[in-house]
TITI-309085 format. One record per atom (N, C-alpha, C): residue number from 1; residue in one letter; atom name; x, y, z. Coordinates in steps of 0.1 Angstrom, whole numbers, padded with zeros to 4 digits, always signed. Example, Ala and Ser with C-alpha at 12.3 -4.5 7.8 and 13.67 -1.06 7.14 Angstrom:
2
NODE martor kolke mifi    c1    c2    c3
NODE      1     A    N +0132 -0057 +0078
NODE      1     A   CA +0123 -0045 +0078
NODE      1     A    C +0132 -0033 +0078
NODE      2     S    N +0128 -0022 +0071
NODE      2     S   CA +0137 -0011 +0071
NODE      2     S    C +0129 +0000 +0079
END
This chain:
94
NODE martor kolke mifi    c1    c2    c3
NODE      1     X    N -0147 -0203 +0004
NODE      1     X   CA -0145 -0189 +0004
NODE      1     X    C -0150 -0183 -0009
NODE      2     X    N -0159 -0173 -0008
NODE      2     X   CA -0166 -0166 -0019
NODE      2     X    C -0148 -0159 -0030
NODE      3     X    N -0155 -0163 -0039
NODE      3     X   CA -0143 -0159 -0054
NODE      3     X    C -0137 -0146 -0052
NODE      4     X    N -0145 -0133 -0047
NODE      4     X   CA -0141 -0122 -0043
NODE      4     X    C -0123 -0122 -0032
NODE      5     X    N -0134 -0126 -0023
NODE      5     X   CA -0126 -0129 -0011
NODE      5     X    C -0109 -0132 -0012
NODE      6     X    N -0110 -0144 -0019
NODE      6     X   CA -0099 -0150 -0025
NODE      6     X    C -0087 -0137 -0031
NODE      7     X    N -0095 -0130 -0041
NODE      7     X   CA -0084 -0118 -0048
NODE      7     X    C -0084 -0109 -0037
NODE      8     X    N -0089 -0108 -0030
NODE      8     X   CA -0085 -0100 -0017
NODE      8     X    C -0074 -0110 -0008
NODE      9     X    N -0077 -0114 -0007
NODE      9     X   CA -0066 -0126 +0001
NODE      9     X    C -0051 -0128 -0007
NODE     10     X    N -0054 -0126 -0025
NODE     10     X   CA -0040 -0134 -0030
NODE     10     X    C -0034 -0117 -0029
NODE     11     X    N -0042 -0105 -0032
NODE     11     X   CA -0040 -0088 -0028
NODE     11     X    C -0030 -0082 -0018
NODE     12     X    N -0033 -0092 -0001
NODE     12     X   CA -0029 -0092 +0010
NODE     12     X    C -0014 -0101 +0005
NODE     13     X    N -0015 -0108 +0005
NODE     13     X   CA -0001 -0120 +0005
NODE     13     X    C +0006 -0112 -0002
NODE     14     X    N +0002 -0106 -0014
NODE     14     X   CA +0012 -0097 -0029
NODE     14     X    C +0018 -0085 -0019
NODE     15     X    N +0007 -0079 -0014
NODE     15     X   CA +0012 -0068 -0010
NODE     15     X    C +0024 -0067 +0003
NODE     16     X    N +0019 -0080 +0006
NODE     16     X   CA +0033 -0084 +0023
NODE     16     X    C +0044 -0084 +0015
NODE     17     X    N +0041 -0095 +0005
NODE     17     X   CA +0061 -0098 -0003
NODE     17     X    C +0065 -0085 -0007
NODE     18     X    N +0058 -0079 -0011
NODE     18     X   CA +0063 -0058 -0016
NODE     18     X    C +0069 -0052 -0004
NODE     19     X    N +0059 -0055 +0004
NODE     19     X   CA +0065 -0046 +0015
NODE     19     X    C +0080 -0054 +0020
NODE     20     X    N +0078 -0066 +0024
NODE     20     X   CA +0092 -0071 +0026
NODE     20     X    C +0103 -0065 +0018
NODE     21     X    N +0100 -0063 +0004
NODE     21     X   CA +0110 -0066 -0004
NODE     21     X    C +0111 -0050 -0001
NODE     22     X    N +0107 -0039 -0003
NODE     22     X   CA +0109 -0029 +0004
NODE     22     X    C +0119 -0025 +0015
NODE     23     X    N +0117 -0033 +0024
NODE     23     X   CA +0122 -0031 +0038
NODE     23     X    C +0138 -0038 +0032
NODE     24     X    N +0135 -0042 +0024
NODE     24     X   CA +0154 -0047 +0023
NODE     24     X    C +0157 -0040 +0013
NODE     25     X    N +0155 -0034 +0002
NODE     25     X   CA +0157 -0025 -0007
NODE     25     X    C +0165 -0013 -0003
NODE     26     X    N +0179 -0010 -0008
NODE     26     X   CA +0189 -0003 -0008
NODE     26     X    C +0181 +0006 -0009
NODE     27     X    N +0182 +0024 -0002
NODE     27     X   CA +0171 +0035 -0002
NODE     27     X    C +0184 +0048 +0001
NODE     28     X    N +0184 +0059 -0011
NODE     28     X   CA +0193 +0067 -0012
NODE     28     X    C +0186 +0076 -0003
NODE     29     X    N +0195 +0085 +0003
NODE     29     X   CA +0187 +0089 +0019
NODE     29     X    C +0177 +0097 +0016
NODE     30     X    N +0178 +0105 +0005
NODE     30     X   CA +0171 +0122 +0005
NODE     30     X    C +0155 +0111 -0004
NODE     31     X    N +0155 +0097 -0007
NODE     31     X   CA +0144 +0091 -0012
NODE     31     X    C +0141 +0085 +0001
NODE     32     X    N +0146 +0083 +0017
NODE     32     X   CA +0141 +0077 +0027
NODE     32     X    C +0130 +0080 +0026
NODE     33     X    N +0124 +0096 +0030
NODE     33     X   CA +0107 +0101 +0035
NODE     33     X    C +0102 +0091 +0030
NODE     34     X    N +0100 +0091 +0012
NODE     34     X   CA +0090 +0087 +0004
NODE     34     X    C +0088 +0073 +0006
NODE     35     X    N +0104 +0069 +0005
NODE     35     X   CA +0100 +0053 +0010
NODE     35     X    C +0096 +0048 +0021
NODE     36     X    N +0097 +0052 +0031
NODE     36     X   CA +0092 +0051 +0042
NODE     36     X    C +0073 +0051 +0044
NODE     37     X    N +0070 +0065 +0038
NODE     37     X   CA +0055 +0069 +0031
NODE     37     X    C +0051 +0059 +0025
NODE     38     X    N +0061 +0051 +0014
NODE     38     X   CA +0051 +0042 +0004
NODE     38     X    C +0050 +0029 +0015
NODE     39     X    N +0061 +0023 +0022
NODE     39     X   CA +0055 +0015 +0028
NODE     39     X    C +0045 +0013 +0039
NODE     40     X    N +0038 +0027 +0044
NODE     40     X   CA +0035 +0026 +0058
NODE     40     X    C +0019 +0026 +0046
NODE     41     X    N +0020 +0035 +0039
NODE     41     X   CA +0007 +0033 +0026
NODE     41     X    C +0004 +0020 +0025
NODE     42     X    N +0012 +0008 +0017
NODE     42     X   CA +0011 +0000 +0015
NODE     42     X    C +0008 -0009 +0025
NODE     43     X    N +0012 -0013 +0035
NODE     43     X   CA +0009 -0019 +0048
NODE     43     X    C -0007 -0009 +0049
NODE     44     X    N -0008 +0002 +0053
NODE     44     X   CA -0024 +0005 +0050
NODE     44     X    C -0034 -0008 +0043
NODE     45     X    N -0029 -0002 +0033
NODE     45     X   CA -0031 -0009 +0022
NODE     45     X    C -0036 -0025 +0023
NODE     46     X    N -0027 -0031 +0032
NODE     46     X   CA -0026 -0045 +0033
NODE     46     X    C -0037 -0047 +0043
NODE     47     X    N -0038 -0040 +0052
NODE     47     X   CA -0044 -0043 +0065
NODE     47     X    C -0059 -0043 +0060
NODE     48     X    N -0062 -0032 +0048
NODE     48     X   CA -0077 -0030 +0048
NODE     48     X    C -0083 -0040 +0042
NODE     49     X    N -0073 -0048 +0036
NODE     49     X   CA -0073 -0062 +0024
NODE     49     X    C -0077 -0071 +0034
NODE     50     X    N -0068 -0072 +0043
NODE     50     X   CA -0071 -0083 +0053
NODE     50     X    C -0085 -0080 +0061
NODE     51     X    N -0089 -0069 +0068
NODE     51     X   CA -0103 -0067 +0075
NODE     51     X    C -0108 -0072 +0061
NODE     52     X    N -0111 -0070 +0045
NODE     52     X   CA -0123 -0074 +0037
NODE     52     X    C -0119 -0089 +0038
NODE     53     X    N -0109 -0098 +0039
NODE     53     X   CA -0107 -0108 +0042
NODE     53     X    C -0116 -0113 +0056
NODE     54     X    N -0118 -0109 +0064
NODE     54     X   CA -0120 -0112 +0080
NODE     54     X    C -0138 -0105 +0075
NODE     55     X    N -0142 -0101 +0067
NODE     55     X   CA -0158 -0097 +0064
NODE     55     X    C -0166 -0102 +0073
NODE     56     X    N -0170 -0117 +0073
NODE     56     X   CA -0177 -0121 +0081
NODE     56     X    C -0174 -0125 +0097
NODE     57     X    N -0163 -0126 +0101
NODE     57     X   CA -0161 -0124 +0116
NODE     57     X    C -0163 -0113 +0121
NODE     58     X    N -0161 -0100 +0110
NODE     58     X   CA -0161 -0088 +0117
NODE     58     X    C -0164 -0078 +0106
NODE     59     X    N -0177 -0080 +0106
NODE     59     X   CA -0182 -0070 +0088
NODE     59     X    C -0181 -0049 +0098
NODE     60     X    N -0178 -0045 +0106
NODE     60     X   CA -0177 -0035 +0116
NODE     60     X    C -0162 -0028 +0107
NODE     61     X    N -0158 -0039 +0111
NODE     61     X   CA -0145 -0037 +0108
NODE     61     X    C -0138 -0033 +0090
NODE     62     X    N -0144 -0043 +0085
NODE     62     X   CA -0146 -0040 +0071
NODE     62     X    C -0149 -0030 +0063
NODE     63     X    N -0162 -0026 +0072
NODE     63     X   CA -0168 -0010 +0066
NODE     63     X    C -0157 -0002 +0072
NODE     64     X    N -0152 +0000 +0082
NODE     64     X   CA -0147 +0006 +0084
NODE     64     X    C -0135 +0011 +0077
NODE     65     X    N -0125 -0001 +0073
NODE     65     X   CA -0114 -0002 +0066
NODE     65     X    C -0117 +0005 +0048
NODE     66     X    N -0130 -0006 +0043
NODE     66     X   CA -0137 +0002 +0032
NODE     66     X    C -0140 +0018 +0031
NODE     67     X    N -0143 +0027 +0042
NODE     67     X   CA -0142 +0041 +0039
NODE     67     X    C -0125 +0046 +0036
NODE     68     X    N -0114 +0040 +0043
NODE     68     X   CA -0099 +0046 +0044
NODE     68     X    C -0090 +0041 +0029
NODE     69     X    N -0101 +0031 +0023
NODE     69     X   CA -0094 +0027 +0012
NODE     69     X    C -0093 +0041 +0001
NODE     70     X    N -0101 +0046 -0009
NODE     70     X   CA -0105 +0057 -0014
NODE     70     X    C -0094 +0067 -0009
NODE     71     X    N -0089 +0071 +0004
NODE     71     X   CA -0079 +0079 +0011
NODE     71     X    C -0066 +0072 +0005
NODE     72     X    N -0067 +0062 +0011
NODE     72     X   CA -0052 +0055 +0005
NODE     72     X    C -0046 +0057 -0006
NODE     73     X    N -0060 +0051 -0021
NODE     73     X   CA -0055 +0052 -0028
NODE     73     X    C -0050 +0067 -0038
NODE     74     X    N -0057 +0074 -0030
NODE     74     X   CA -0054 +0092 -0035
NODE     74     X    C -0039 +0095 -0031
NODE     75     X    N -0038 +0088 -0013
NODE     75     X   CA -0021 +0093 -0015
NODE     75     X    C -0015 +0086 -0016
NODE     76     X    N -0015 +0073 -0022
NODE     76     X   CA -0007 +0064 -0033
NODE     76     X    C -0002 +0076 -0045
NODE     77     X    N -0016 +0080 -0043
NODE     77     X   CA -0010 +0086 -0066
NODE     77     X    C -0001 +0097 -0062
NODE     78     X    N -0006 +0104 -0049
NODE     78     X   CA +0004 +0120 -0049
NODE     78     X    C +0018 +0113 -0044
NODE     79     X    N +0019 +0102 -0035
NODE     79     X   CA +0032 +0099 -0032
NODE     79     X    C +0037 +0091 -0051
NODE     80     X    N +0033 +0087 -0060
NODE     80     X   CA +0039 +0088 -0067
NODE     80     X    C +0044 +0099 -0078
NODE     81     X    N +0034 +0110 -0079
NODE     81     X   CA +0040 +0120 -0079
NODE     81     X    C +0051 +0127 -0073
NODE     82     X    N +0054 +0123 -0059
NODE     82     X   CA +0061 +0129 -0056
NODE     82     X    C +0072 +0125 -0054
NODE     83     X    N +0073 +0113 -0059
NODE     83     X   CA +0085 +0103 -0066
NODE     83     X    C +0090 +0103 -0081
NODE     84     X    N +0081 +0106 -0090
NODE     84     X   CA +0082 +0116 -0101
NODE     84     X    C +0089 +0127 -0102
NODE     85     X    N +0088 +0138 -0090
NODE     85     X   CA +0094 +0151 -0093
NODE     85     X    C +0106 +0148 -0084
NODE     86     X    N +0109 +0139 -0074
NODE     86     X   CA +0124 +0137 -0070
NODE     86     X    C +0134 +0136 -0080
NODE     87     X    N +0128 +0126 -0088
NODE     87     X   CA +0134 +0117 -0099
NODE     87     X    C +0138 +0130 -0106
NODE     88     X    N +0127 +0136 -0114
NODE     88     X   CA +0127 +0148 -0118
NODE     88     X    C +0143 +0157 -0116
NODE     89     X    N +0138 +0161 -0104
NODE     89     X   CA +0146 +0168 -0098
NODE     89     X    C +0164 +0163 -0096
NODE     90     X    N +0164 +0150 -0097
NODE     90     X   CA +0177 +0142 -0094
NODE     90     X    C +0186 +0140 -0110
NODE     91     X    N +0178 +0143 -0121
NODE     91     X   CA +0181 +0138 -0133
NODE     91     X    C +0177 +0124 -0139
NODE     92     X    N +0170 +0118 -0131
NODE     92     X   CA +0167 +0105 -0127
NODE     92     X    C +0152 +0101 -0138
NODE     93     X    N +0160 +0090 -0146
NODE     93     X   CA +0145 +0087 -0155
NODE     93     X    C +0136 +0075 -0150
NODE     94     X    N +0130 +0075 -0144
NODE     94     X   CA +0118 +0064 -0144
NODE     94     X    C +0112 +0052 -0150
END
């Protein structure tokens, strides 16, 4: 497997344990939305890893995943903003 590939592959595996560890993570209700947001992001996230993973069975697929990346990672940063001004908003330091 080309060297690339690989950090895309160990990318995918990191990002599954996150998300698991997510899904069991105690979540104060009025922070549900966001968490909810970060993981369906991240799962994004994961899936687009996996199509660059799958490149050569299905390079279609890949490009295609490759344009939604760029998207993702923009509302990555505003969902962390917007976890910022909760916190903000709650007294809550970071």
């Amino acid at each position: 497997t080309p060297e690339g590939l690989d950090d895309f592959r160990r990318a995918e595996e990191t990002l599954g344990k996150t998300i698991d560890e997510l899904y069991r993570l105690p979540t104060p209700r009025s922070w549900t939305s966001l968490h909810a947001k970060e993981i369906s992001l991240l799962t994004a996230q994961k899936n687009i890893y996996r199509a660059f993973n799958n490149v050569n069975q299905d390079p279609l697929r890949a490009l295609t995943a490759f344009q939604f990346l760029a998207n993702v990672f923009q509302e990555l940063k505003v969902l962390r903003d917007d976890f910022n001004q909760l916190a903000k908003n709650q007294n809550i330091t970071l």
